[in-house]
C-alpha positions in Angstrom: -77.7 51.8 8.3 -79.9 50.3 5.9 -78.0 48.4 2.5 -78.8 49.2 -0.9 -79.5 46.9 -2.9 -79.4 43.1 -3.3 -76.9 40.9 -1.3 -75.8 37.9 -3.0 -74.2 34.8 -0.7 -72.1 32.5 -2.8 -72.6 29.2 -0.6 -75.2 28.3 2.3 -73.7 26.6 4.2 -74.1 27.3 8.3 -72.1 30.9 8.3 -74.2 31.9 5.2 -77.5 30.9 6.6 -76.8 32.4 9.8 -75.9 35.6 8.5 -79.6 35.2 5.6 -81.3 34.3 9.1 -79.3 37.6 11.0 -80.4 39.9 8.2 -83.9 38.5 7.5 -84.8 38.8 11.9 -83.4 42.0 12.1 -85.0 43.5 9.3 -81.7 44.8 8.3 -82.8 43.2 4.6 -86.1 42.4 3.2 -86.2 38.4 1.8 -86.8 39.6 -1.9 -83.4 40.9 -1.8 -81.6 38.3 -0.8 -80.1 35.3 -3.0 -78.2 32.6 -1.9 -76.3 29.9 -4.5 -75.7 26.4 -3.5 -74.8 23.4 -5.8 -76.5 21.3 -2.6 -80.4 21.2 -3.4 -81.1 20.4 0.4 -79.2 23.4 1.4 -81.1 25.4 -0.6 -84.8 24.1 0.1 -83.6 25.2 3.7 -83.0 29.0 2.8 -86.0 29.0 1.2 -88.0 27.3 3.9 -86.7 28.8 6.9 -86.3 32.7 5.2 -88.0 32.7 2.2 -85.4 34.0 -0.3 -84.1 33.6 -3.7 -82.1 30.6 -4.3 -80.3 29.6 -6.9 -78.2 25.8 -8.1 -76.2 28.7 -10.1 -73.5 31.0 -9.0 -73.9 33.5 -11.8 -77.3 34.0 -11.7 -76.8 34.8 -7.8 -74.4 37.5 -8.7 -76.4 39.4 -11.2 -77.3 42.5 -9.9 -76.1 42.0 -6.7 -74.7 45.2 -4.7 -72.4 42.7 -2.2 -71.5 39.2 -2.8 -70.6 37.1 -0.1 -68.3 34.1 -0.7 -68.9 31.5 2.0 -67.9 28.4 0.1 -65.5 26.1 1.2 -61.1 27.4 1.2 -60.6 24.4 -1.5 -63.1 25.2 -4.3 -62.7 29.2 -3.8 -60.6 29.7 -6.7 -62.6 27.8 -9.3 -65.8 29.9 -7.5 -64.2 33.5 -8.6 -63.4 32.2 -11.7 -66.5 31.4 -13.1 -68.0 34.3 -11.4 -65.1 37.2 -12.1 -66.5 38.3 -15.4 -69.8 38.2 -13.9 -69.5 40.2 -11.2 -71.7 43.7 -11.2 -68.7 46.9 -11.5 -69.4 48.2 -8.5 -70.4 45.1 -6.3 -68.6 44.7 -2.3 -67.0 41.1 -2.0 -67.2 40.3 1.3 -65.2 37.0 2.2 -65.8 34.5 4.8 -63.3 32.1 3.8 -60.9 30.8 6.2 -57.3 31.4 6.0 -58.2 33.4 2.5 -56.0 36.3 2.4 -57.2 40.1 0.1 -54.4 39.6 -2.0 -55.0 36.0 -3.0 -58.8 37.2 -3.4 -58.0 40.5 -5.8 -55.8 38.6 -7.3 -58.6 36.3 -9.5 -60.7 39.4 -9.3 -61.0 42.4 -12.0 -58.6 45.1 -10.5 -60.4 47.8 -8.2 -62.7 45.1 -7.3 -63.3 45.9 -3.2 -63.2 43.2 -1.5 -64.1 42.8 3.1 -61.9 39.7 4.6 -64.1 38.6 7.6 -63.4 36.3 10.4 -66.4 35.5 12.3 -67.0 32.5 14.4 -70.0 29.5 14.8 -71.5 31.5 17.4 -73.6 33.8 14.5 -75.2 30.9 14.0 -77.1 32.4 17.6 -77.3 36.0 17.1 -73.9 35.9 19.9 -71.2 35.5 16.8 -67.7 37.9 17.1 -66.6 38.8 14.2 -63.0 40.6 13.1 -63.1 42.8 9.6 -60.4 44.3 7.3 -60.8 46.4 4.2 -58.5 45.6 0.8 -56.7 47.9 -0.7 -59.7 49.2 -3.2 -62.0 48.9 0.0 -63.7 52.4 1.4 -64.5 53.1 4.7 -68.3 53.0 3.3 -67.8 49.4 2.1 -66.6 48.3 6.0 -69.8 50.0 7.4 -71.4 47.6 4.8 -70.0 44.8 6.3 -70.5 46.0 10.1 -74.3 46.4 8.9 -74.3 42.5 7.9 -72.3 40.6 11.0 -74.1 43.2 13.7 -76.9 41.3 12.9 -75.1 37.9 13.9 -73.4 39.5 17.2 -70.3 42.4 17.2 -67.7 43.5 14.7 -64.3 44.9 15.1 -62.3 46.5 12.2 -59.0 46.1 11.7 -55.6 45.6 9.9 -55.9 42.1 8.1 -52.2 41.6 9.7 -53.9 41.2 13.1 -57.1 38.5 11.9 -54.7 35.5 12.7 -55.1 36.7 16.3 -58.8 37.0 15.7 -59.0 33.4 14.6 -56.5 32.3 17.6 -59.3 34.0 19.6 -62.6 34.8 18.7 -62.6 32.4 15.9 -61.2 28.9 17.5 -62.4 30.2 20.7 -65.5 28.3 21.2 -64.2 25.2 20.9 -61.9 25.8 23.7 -65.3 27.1 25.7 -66.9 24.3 24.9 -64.2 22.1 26.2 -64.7 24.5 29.7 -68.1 23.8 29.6 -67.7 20.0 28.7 -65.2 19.6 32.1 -67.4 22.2 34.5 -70.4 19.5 33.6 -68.0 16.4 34.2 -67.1 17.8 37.4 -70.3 18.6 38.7 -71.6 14.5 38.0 -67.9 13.8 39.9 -69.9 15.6 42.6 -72.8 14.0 42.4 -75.6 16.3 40.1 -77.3 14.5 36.9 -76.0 15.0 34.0 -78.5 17.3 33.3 -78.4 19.3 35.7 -74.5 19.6 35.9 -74.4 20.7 32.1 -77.1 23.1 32.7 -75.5 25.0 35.3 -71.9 24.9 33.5 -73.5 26.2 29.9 -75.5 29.3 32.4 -72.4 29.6 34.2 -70.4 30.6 31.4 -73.1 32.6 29.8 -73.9 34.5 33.1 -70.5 35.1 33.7 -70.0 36.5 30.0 -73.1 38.8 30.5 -72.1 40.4 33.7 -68.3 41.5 31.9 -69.9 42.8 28.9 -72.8 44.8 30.4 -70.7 46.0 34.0 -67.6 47.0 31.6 -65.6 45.5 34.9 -62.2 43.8 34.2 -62.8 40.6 34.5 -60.0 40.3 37.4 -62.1 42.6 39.6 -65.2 39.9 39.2 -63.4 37.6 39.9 -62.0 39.2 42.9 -65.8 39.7 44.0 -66.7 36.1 44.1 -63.4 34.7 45.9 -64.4 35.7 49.8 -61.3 35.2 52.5 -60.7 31.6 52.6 -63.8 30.8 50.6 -64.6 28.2 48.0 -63.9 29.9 45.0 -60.2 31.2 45.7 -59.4 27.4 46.6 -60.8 27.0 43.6 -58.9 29.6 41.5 -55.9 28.5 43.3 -56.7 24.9 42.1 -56.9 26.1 38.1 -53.7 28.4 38.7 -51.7 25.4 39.8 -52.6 23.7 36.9 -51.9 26.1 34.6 -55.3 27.6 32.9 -53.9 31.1 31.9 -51.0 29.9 30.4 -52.7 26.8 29.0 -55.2 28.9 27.2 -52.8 31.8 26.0 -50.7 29.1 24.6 -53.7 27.8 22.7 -54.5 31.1 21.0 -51.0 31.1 20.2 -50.9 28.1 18.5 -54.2 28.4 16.5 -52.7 32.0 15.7 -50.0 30.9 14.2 -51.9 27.7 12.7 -54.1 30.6 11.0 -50.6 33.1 9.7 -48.8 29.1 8.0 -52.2 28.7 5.7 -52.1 32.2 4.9 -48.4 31.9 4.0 -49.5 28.8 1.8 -52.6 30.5 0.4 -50.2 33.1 -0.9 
């Protein structure tokens, strides 16, 4: 699917250059119809360096004539953002959101009504081409407007589309998960120097570790119990191993962390609205 138009991003920060960068590799976008806004002068030398686009210290002149406008500023200063831009705004322009804990109703609220408006959550992995990314339409949103939005964050990773009641769970998961990967990796690389490899060494193999093991559920479509269930031989290393982690709790430790960054995500919506 190929997007009409010019796409705006309102901040360029990391998300908004990864997803310039994500548009710009895959040719989803050519550069001379892509503007990005920042108040930062450094963070805009980089867009234009890096992906030669249109940059702007001025949020208005982003917007003009933009098709979708993507707001990737930062939870506190969103509300003074969309109200120097809401008069601004082209009619029939797609807000796509990537703010944190930003709920659609906060977001059509400073908006003109029947503005259509994408809540993302996508996660610091885009930043790699590998990001996850949950979607939701508003209530003036078209199904058009969320293939829009696929089109953009498919070229950062994968999408799913659902009901914004159910992107707390995305952030519990997709969108705090690689910190908690990262602290996997961290303690697989600390346990290998325990056991005597370089440091080196031991965080190489824990980072392909991870990613190997990622690659083989996604491209075998095998639950991950039976691949796991293929590496633990009778009396083997790796079912000492797996009873080792299920002594000490690792499902339940990591459920219980989704939970809480779940619910962490639904008490700033509840304050946001």
């Amino acid at each position: 699917m190929s997007i009409n138009g010019k796409v705006a991003f309102v901040g360029a920060g990391n998300m908004g250059q990864a997803l310039i960068k994500g548009l710009v590799e895959s040719e989803t976008m050519p550069r001379d119809r892509i503007c990005a806004s920042d108040p930062r002068p450094e963070q805009r030398e980089q867009c234009w360096e890096r992906y030669s686009v249109h940059t702007s210290e001025n949020n208005v002149d982003a917007i003009r004539d933009a098709s979708v406008v993507v707001l990737g500023v930062k939870p506190q200063i969103i509300d003074k953002v969309l109200d120097e831009i809401r008069d601004h705004l082209p009619d029939d322009a797609l807000v796509i959101s990537i703010i944190a804990g930003k709920t659609i109703a906060s977001l059509e609220a400073r908006l003109e009504p029947t503005t259509r408006v994408i809540r993302s959550m996508p996660n610091v992995c885009c930043i790699v081409g590998a990001g996850a990314t949950g979607l939701a339409k508003g209530s003036h949103a078209h199904d058009a407007d969320l293939e829009v939005a696929r089109c953009i964050f498919d070229s950062v990773g994968m999408t799913v589309t659902l009901d914004e009641s159910l992107l707390d769970a995305v952030t519990g998961l997709s969108g705090s998960g690689p910190a908690y990967i990262f602290m996997i990796i961290e303690a697989l690389a600390d346990a290998g120097v325990k056991a005597g490899l370089s440091r080196w060494d031991a965080h190489a193999l824990a980072c392909q570790t991870v990613l190997g093991a990622a690659k083989l559920t996604i491209e075998t479509k095998e639950h991950p119990g039976r691949l796991k269930d293929m590496v633990c031989s009778p009396g083997g290393t790796a079912i000492a191993a797996v009873h080792t982690l299920e002594a000490g709790g690792l499902r339940t430790t990591l459920i219980n962390a989704v939970e809480a960054a779940a619910r962490r995500a639904e008490q700033l919506g509840r304050r946001d609205g």
